[in-house]
C-alpha positions in Angstrom: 0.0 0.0 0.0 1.4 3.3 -1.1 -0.6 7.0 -0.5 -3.8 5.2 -1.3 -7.2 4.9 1.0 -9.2 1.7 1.7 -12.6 2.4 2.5 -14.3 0.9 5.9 -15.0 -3.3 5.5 -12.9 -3.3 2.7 -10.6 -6.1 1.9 -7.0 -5.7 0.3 -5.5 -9.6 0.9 -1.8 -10.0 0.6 0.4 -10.0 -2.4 -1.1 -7.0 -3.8 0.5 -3.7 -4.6 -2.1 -0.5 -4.2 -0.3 2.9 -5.3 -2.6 6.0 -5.7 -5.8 4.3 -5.5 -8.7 5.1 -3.6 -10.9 2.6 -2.4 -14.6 2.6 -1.4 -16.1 1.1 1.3 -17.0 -3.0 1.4 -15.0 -3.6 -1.7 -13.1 -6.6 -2.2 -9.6 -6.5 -3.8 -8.4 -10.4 -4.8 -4.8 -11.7 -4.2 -1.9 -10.6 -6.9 -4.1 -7.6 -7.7 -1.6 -4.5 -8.9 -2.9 -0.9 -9.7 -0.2 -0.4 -12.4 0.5 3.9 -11.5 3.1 4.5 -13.0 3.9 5.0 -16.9 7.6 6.2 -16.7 6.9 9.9 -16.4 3.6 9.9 -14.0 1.9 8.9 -11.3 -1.8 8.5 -11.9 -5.1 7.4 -9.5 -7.0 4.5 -9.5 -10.7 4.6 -7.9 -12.6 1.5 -6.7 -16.1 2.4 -5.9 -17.9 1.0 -2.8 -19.1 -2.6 -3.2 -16.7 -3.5 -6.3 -15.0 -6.7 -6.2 -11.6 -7.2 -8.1 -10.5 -11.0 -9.0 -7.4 -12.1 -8.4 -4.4 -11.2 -10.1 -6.0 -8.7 -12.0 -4.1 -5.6 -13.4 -5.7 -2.1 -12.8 -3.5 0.5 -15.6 -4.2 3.8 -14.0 -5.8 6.3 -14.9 -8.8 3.8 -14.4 -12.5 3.8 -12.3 -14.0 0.6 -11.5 -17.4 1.4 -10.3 -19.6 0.7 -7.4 -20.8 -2.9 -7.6 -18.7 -3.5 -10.5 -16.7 -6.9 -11.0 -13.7 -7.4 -12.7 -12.6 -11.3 -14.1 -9.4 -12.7 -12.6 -6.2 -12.8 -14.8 -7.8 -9.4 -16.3 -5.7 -6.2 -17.2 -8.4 -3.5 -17.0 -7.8 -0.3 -19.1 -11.0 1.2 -19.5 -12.9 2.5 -16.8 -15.7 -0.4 -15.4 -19.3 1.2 -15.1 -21.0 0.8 -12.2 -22.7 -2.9 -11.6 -21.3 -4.0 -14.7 -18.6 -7.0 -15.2 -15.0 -6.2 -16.7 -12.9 -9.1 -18.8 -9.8 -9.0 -20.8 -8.2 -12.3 -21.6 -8.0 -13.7 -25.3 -8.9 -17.5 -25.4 -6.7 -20.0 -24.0 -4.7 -21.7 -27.0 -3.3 -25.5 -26.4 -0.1 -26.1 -28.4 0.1 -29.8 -28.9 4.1 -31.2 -29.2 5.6 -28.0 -28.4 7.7 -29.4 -26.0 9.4 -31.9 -28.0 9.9 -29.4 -30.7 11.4 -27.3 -28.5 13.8 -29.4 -27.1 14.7 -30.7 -30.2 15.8 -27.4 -31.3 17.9 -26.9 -28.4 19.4 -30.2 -28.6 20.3 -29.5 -32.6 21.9 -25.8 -31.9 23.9 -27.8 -28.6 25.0 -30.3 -31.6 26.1 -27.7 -34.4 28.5 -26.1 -31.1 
């Protein structure tokens, strides 16, 4: 936690960073959770509004709102403010590479063998 506010019955669990964020009251902040406030020149604010709950290891790029009520998925890197009530995703669809091991290994194992 660093120059930010956590509202009364709010919940910031460990292994989270909160810069420059103010948070309502009876919000929820899940594990891993960062407000990213910096962009190399600036700080800037991040506002959770009372009743929002954040999913784990979600990623909050400041300048951002989430709203009262509002939800955000886990694993999400939020950008655009989150209206109030209203659920927040980002995360492309999970892609399976089949054999990707093996060919990576043998690639390694080939550039070991040409020295």
């Amino acid at each position: 936690m660093k120059n930010s506010h956590v509202g009364e019955g709010s919940k910031v669990p460990h292994l989270s960073y909160v810069g420059d964020t103010t948070i309502g009251r009876d919000a929820n902040i899940g594990a891993a959770t960062v407000t990213v406030n910096y962009d190399g020149f600036d700080k800037h604010a991040t506002v959770i509004g009372d009743g929002a709950r954040v999913g784990s290891d979600t990623m909050l790029v400041a300048p951002v709102t989430v709203g009262a009520g509002a939800y955000t998925g886990a694993g999400s890197v939020i950008t655009k403010d989150v209206p109030d009530g209203a659920l927040a995703v980002e995360r492309s669809e999970q892609r399976t590479i089949a054999g990707y091991a093996d060919r990576r290994r043998a690639r390694h194992d080939q550039r070991a063998d040409d020295g």
